[in-house]
C-alpha positions as CSV (number, residue, x, y, z in Angstrom):
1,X,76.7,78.6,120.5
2,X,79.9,79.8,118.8
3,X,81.7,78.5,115.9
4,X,84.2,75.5,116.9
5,X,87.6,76.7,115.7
6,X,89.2,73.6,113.7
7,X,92.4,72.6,115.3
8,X,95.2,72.2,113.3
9,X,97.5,68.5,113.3
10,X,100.6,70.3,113.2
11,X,99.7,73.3,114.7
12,X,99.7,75.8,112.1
13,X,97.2,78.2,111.1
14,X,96.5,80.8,108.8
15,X,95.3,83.7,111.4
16,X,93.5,86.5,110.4
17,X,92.1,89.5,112.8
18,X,90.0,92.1,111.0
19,X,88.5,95.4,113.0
20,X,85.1,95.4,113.7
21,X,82.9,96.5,110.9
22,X,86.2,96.9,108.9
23,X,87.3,99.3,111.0
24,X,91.3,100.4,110.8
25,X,93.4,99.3,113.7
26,X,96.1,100.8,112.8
27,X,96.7,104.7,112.2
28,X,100.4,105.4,112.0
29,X,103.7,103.3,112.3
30,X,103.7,103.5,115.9
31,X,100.6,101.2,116.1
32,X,102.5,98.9,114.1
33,X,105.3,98.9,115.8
34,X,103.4,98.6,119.0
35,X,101.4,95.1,117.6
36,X,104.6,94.0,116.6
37,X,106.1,94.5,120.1
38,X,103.0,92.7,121.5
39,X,103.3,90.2,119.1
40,X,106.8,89.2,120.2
41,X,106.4,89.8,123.8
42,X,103.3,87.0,123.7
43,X,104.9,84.7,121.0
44,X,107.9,84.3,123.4
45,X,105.5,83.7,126.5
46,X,103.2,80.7,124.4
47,X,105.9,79.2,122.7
48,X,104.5,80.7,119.5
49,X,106.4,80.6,116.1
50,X,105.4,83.1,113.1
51,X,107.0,82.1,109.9
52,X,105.2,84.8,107.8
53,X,103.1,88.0,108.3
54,X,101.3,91.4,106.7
55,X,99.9,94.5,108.5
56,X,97.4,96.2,106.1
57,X,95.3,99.3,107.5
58,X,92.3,97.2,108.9
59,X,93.7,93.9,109.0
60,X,96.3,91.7,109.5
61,X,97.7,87.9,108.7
62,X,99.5,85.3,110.1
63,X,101.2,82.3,109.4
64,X,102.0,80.8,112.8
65,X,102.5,77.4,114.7
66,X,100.9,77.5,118.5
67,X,100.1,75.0,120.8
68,X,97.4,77.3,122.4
69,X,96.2,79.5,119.3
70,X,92.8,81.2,121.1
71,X,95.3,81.9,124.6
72,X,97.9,83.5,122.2
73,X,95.7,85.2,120.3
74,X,93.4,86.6,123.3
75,X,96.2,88.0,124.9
76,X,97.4,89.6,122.0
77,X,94.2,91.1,121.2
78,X,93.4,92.3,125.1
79,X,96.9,93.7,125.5
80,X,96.9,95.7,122.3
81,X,92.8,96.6,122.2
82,X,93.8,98.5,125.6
83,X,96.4,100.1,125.1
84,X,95.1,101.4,121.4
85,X,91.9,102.4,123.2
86,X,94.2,104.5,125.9
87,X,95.8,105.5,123.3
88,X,93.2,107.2,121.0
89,X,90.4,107.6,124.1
90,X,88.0,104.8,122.2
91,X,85.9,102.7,124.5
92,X,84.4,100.3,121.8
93,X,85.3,97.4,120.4
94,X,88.6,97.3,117.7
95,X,88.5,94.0,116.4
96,X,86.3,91.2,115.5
97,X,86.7,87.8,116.9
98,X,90.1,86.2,114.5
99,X,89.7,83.6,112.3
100,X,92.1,81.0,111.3
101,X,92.7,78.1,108.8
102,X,94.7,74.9,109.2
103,X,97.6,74.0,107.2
104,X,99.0,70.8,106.8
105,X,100.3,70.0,103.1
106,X,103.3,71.4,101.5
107,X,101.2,73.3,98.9
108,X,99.5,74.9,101.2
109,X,101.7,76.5,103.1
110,X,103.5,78.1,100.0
111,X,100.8,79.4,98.7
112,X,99.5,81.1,102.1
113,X,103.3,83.1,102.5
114,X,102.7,84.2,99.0
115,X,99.0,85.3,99.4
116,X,100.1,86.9,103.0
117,X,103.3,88.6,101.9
118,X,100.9,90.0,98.4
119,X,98.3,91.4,100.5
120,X,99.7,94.7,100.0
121,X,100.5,94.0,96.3
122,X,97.0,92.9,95.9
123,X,95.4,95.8,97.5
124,X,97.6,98.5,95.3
125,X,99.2,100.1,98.0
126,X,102.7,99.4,96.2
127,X,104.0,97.8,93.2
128,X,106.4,95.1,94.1
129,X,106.3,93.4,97.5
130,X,109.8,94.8,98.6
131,X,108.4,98.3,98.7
132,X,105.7,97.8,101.9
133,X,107.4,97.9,104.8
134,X,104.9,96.1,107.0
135,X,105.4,92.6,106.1
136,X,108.2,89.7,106.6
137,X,109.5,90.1,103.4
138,X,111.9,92.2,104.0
139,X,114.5,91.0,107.1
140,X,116.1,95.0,107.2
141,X,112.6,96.0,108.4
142,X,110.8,93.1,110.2
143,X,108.7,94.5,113.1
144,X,108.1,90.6,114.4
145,X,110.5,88.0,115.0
146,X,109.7,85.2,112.3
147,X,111.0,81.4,112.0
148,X,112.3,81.6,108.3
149,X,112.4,77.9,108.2
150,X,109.5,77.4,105.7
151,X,110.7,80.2,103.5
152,X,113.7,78.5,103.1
153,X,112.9,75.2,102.4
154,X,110.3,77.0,99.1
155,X,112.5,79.5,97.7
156,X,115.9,79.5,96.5
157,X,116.1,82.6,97.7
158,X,114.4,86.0,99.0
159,X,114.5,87.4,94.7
160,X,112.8,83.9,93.7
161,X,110.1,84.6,96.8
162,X,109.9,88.3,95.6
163,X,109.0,87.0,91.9
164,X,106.5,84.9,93.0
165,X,104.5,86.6,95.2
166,X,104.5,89.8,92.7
167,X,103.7,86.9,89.3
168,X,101.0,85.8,91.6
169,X,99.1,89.3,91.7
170,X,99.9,90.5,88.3
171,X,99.3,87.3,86.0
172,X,96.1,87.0,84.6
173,X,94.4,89.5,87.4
174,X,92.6,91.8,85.0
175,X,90.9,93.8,87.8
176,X,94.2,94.6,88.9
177,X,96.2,95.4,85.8
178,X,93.1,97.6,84.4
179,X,93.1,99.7,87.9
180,X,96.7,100.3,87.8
181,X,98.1,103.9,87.4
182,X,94.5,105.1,86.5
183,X,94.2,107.1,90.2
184,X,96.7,107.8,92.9
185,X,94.8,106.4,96.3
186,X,95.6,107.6,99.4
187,X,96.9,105.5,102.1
188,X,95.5,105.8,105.3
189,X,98.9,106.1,106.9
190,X,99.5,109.3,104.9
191,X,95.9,110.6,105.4
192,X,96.4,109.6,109.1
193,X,99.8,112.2,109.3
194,X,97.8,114.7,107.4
195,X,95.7,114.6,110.1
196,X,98.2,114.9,113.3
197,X,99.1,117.9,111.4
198,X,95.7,119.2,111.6
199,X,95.0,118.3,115.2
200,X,98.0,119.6,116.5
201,X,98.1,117.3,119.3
202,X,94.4,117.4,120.3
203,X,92.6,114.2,120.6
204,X,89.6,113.5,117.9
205,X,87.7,111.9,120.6
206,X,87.7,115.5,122.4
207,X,86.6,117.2,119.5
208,X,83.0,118.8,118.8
209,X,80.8,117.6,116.2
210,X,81.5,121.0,114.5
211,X,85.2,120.1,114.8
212,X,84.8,117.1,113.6
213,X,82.5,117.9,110.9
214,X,85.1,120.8,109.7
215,X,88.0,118.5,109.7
216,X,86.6,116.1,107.5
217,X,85.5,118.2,104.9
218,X,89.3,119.1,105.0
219,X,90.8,115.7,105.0
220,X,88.5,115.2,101.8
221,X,89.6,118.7,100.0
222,X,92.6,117.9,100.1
223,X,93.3,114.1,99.5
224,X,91.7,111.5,97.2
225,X,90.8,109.5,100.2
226,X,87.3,107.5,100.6
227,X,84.5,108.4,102.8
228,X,85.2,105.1,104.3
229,X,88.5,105.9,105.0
230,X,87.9,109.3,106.3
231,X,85.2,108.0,108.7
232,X,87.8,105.3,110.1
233,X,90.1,107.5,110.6
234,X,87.8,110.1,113.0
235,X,86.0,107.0,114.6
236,X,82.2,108.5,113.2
237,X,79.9,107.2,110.8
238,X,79.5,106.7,106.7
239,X,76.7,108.5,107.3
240,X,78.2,111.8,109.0
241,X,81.4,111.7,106.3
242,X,78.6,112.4,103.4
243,X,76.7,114.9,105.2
244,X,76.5,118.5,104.3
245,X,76.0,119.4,107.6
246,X,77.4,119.1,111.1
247,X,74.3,118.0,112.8
């Protein structure tokens, strides 16, 4: 028997949707902007209100208030599952079943939009929360309509927000402050154009395993990215990344 999902008094939950085994579910910008699209479109049909939210690489959070959170969240998943899978020619599962948290108090709700907009901060994939374009920090380049209404009632304004959520990642994290500026890791979005540029328009999932195994090796020549990342990115395993051999 599955987990019983804990339903929220007021309705809103902390929602977070991971791809399977940590996959990424999104490779470029225009899988973004196609979640986002899907978002909205199914937000608007449940009644749904998202007051704060980050896209990372292989996950992404939510701060939202639903009536119906598991049929908002299935059809979000179904709709953009398929049309990723059509997109890229996958078959397999993307995501793993979302989880979510309750929140009720006043403290907790500030301190989720700050840990959900410094996801990205966190993670090292910029400096300051203003630079990631894939969160609702920043209204010029919102991808999902959001309710500002809790944002407003915390902050001052959007600099005070901005403060906090980069204080919060940098104060007294030393596993953060001691990794910072010793490497320059790649993102997956720009290993993800290197790629296009390699494939030329073919699909990965068309490719041989010589192809494959050729392409690889040149994604990891010629970035600093992780076998991880690498294997992600071409939809094959760990194992096949670290090989020396195509077979």
């Amino acid at each position: 028997m599955g987990k019983v999902r804990k339903l929220s008094e007021t309705g809103i939950y902390h929602v977070y949707l991971r791809g399977a085994s940590r996959r990424c579910i999104f490779y470029d910008d225009a899988d973004r902007i196609l979640f986002c699209n899907t978002v909205n479109r199914f937000a608007h049909k449940y009644d749904v209100k998202i007051f704060a939210y980050a896209l990372m690489d292989n996950h992404v959070h939510l701060l939202l208030r639903a009536k119906e959170l598991s049929v908002f969240m299935g059809a979000l998943m179904i709709s953009y599952v398929r049309r990723f899978n059509q997109k890229y020619y996958f078959s397999n599962n993307l995501c793993s079943r979302f989880g979510s948290s309750s929140k009720v108090s006043v403290s907790k709700l500030k301190e989720c939009i700050l840990y959900i907009l410094g996801n990205p901060v966190k993670a090292g994939m910029c400096s300051d929360v203003c630079q990631y374009r894939w969160t609702s920090f920043n209204p010029l380049y919102r991808g999902i309509v959001i309710d500002e209404m809790f944002v407003k009632l915390y902050f001052d304004s959007y600099e005070q927000l901005r403060d906090e959520v980069n204080l919060l990642q940098f104060s007294g994290d030393k596993e953060i402050n001691d990794k910072e500026d010793i490497f320059y890791k790649t993102t997956f979005c720009e290993l993800s154009e290197l790629l296009n540029k390699i494939l030329g328009g073919r699909k990965t999932a068309l490719l041989s395993k010589v192809e494959l195994y050729n392409i690889k090796n040149e994604l990891l020549d010629r970035t600093s990215a992780t076998y991880t990342q690498v294997a992600q990115l071409l939809n094959v395993s760990y194992k096949f990344v670290r090989s020396g051999s195509p077979r």
